[in-house]
NUMIKE-119115 format. One record per residue (C-alpha): residue number from 1; chain; x, z, y; residue in three letters. Coordinates in Angstrom, 1 decimal, decimal comma. Layout:
BEGIN
REC_NUM_A_X_Z_Y_ALA
...
REM end
This chain:
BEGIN
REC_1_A_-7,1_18,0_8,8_UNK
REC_2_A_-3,7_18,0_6,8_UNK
REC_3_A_-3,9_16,7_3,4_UNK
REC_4_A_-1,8_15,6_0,3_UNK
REC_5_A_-2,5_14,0_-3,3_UNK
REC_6_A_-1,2_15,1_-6,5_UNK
REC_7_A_-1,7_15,2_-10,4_UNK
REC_8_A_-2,7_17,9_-12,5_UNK
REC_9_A_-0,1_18,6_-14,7_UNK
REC_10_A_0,6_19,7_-18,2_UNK
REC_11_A_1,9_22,8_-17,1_UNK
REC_12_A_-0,2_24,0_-14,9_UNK
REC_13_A_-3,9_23,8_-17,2_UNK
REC_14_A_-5,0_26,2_-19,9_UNK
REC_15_A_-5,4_25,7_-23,3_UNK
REC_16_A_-8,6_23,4_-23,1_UNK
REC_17_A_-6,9_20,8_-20,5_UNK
REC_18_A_-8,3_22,5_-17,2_UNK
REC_19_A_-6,5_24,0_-14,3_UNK
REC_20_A_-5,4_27,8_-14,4_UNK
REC_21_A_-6,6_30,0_-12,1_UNK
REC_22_A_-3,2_30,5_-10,3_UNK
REC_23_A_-2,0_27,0_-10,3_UNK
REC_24_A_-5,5_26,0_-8,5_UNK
REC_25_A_-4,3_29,3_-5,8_UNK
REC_26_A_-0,9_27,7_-5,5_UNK
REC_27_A_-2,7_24,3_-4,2_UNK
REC_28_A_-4,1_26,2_-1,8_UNK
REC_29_A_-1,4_27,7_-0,6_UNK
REC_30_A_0,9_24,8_-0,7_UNK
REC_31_A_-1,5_23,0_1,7_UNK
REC_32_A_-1,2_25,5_4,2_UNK
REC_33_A_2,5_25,8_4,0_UNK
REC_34_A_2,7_22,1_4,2_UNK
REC_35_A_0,6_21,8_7,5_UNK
REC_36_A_2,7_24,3_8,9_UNK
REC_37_A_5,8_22,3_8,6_UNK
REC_38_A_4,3_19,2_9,3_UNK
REC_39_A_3,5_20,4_12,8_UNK
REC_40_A_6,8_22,4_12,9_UNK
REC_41_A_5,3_25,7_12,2_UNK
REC_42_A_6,9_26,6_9,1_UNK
REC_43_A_9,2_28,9_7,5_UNK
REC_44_A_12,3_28,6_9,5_UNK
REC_45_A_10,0_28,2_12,7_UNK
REC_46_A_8,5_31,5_11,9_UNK
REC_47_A_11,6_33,6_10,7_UNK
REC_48_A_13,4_32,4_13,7_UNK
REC_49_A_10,6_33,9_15,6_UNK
REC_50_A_9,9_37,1_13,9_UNK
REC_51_A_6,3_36,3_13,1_UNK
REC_52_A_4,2_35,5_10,0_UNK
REC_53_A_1,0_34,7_9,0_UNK
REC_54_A_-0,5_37,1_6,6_UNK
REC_55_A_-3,8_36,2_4,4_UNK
REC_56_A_-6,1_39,0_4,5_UNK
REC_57_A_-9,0_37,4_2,7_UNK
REC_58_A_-10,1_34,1_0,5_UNK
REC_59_A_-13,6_33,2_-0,6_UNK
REC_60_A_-13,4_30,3_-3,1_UNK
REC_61_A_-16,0_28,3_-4,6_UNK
REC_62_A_-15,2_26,2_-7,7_UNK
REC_63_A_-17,4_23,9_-9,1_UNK
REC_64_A_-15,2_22,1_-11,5_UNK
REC_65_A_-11,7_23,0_-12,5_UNK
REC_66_A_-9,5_19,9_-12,0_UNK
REC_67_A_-8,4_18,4_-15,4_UNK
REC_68_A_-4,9_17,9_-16,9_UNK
REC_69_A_-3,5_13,9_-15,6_UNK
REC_70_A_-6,6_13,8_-12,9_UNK
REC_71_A_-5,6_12,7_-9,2_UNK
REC_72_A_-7,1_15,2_-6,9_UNK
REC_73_A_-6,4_15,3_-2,7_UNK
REC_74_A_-6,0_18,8_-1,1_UNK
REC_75_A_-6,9_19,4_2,1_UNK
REC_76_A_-6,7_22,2_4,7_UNK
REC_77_A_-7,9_22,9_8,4_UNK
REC_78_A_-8,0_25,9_10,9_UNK
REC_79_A_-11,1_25,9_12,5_UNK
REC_80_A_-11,3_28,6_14,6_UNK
REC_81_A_-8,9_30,5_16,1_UNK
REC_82_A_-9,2_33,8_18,2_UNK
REC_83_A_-6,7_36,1_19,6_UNK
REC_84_A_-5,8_38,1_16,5_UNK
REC_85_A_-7,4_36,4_14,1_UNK
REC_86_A_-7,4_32,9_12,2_UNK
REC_87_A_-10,5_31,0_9,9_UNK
REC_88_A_-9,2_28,6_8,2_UNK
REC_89_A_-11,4_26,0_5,0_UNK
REC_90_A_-9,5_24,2_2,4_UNK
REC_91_A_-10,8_21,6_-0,5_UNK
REC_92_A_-9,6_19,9_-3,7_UNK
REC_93_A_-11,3_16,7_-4,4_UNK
REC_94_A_-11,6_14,2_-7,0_UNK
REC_95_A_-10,8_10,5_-6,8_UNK
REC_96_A_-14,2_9,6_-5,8_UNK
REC_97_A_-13,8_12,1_-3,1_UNK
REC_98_A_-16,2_14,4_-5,0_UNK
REC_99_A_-15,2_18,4_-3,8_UNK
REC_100_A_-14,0_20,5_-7,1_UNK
REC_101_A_-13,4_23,5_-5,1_UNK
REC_102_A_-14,0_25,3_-1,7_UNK
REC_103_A_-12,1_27,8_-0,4_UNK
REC_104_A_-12,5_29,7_2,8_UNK
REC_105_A_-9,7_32,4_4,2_UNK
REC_106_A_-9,1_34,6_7,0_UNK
REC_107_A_-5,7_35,4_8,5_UNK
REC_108_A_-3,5_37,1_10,6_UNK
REC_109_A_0,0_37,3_12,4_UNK
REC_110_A_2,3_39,9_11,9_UNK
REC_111_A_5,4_40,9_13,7_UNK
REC_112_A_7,7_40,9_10,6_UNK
REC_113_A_9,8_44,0_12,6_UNK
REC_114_A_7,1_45,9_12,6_UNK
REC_115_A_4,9_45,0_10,1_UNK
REC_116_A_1,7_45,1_12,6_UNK
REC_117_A_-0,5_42,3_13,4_UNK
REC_118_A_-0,3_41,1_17,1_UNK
REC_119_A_-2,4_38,6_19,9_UNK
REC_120_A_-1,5_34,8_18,2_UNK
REC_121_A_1,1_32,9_20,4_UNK
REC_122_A_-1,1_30,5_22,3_UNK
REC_123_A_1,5_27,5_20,7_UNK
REC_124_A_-0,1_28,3_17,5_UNK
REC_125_A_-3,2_26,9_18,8_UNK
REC_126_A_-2,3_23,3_17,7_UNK
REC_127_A_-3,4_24,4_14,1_UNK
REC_128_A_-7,1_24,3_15,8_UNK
REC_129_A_-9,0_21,1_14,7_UNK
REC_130_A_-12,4_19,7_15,7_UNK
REC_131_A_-13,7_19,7_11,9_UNK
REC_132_A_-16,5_21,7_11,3_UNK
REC_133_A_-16,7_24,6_8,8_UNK
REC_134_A_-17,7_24,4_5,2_UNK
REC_135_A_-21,0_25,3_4,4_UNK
REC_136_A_-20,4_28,6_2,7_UNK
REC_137_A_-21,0_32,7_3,5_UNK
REC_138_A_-18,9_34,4_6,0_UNK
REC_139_A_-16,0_35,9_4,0_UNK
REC_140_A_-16,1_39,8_3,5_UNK
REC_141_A_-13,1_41,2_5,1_UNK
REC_142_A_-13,6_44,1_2,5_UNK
REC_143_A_-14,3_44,5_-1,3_UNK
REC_144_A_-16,6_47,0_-2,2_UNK
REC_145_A_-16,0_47,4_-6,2_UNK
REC_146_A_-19,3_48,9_-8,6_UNK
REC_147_A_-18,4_51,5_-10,9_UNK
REC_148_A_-15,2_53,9_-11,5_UNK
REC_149_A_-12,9_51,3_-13,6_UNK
REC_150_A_-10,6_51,3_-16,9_UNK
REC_151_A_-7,2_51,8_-15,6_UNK
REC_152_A_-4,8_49,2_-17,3_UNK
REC_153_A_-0,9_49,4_-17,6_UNK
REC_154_A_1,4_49,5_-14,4_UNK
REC_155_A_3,0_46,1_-12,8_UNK
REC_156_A_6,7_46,9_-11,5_UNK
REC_157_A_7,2_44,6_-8,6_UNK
REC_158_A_10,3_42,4_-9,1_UNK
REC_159_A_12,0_39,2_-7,2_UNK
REC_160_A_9,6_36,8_-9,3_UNK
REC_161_A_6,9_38,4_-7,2_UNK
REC_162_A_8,2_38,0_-3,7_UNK
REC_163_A_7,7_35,1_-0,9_UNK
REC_164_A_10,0_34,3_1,7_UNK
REC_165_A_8,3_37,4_3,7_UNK
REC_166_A_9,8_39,6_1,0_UNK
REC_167_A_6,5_40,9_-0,1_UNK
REC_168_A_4,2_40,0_-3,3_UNK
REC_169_A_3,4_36,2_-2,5_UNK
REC_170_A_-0,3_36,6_-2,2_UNK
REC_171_A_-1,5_34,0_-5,0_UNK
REC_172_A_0,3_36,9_-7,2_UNK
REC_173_A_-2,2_39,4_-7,1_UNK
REC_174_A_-4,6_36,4_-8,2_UNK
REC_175_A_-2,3_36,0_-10,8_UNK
REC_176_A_-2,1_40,0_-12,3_UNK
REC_177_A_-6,0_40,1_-11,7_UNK
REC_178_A_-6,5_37,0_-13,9_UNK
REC_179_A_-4,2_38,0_-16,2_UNK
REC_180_A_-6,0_41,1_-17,2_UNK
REC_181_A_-9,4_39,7_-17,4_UNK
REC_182_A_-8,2_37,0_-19,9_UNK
REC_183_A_-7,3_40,4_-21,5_UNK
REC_184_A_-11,2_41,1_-22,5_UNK
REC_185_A_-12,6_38,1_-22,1_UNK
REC_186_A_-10,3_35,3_-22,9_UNK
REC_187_A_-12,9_32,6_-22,2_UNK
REC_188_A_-13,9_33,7_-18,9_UNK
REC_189_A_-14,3_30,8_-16,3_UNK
REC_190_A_-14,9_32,1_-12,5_UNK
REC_191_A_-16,5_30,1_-10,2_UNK
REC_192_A_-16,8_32,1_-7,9_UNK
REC_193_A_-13,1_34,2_-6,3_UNK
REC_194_A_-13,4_36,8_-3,9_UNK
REC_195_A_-10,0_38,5_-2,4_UNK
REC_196_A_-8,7_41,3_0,0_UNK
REC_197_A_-5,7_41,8_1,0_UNK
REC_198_A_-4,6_45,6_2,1_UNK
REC_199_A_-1,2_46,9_2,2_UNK
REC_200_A_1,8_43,8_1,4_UNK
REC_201_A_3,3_45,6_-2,2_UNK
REC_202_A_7,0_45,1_-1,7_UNK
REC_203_A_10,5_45,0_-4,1_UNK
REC_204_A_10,3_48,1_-6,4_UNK
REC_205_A_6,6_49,0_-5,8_UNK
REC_206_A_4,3_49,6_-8,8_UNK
REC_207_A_0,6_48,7_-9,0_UNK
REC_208_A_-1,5_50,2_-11,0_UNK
REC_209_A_-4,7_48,0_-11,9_UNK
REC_210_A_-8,4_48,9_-12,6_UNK
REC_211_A_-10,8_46,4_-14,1_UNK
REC_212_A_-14,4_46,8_-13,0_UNK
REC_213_A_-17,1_45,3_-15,4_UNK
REC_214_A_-19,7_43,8_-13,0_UNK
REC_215_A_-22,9_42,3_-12,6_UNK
REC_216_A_-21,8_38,2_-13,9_UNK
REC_217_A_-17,9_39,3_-13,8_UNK
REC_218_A_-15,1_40,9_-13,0_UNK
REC_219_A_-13,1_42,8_-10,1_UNK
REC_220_A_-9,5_44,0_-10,5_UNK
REC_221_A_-8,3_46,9_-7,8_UNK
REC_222_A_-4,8_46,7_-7,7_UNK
REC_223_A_-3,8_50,1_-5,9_UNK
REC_224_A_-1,0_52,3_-5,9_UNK
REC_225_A_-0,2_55,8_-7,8_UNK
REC_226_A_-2,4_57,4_-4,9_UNK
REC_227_A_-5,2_54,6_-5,5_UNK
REC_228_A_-4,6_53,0_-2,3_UNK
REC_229_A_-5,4_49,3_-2,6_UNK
REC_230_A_-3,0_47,2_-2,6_UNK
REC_231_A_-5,5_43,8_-3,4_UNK
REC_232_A_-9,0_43,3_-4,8_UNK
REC_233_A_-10,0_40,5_-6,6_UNK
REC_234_A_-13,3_39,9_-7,8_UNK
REC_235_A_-14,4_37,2_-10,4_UNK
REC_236_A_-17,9_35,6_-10,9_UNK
REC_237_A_-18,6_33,5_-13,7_UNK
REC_238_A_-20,7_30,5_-13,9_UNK
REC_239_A_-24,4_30,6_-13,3_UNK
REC_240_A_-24,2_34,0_-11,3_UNK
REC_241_A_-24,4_34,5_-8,0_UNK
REC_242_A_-22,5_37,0_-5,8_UNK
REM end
């Protein structure tokens, strides 16, 4: 298990003192990225290689959003790793060591020359720890949305939007999705985040997003001209169930 400690701050909680949405996605993926270079399997060891890891889909649970000045410890761990494929938990916990939120994701690697996933280096096995899995559903690999959706106004891709992969950092399409749900419903809390990853949206791209009303919440398709999905995100408030 990797871990780190920080404090929320200021600038990354809403109007009522609690964490955003995209800042508590960040944390996430911060923790990833920082057991990768702890273990020297980061950026640079990646490009140098030609290889990425790509997130194709994140269940999160949140129980309590982290408030602004509160000490919280972020931890990450891979535990299980096949030949194409990656499962990997996280957590963010209180002082007292009390979880706020659970997250669970599933990945891949990609040749970043091709842009096609391929069999995981066996040297990439030393993410693998001997922690067992959070209690929590298997993650869907695929969204299903209810309903037909109200289309909302087009997101040009620019550099703001890109990781060091060149494509829409993935925490971004978390980020548009949430963004237009505080659109209608400004005081809409998830605790419940559901995402797939498609097609990587790249420099220049436009999305074109449709919100679906659902059952306790919300799901955003973010999809091309064509409607090809780009990401889903789907939001559940609290005191629903998926």
């Amino acid at each position: 298990m990797y871990s780190f400690g920080s404090v929320v701050r200021y600038s990354e909680c809403n109007e009522h003192g609690n964490m955003t949405t995209p800042a508590l996605i960040n944390y996430l993926q911060d923790c990833s990225t920082f057991h990768s270079e702890s273990i020297g399997r980061g950026v640079r060891h990646l490009a140098e290689h030609r290889i990425a890891w790509f997130i194709m889909a994140w269940q999160i649970s949140i129980d309590r959003q982290p408030r602004f000045c509160e000490h919280i410890v972020v931890s990450t761990w891979c535990y299980e790793l096949k030949a194409t494929s990656a499962k990997r938990n996280f957590t963010i916990a209180d002082e007292k060591g009390d979880l706020l939120v659970r997250a669970d994701s599933l990945w891949v690697m990609v040749d970043t020359q091709t842009g096609k996933p391929i069999r995981i280096p066996q040297d990439e096995h030393v993410f693998v720890t001997d922690e067992a899995p959070l209690d929590m559903p298997p993650t869907r690999r695929k969204l299903r949305l209810e309903g037909t959706g109200t289309p909302h106004g087009p997101i040009t891709i620019t550099e703001q939007h890109l990781d060091s992969n060149h494509h829409v950092n993935n925490a971004q399409y978390i980020t548009m999705a949430d963004h237009i749900v505080s659109i209608v419903d400004p005081d809409f809390a998830p605790s419940t985040i559901n995402v797939q990853y498609r097609t990587p949206a790249q420099l220049g791209d436009t999305l074109r997003p449709v919100l679906h009303v659902e059952d306790g919440g919300y799901a955003v398709d973010l999809t091309d001209q064509d409607g090809s999905r780009f990401c889903a995100v789907r939001m559940v408030g609290r005191g629903e169930t998926q």
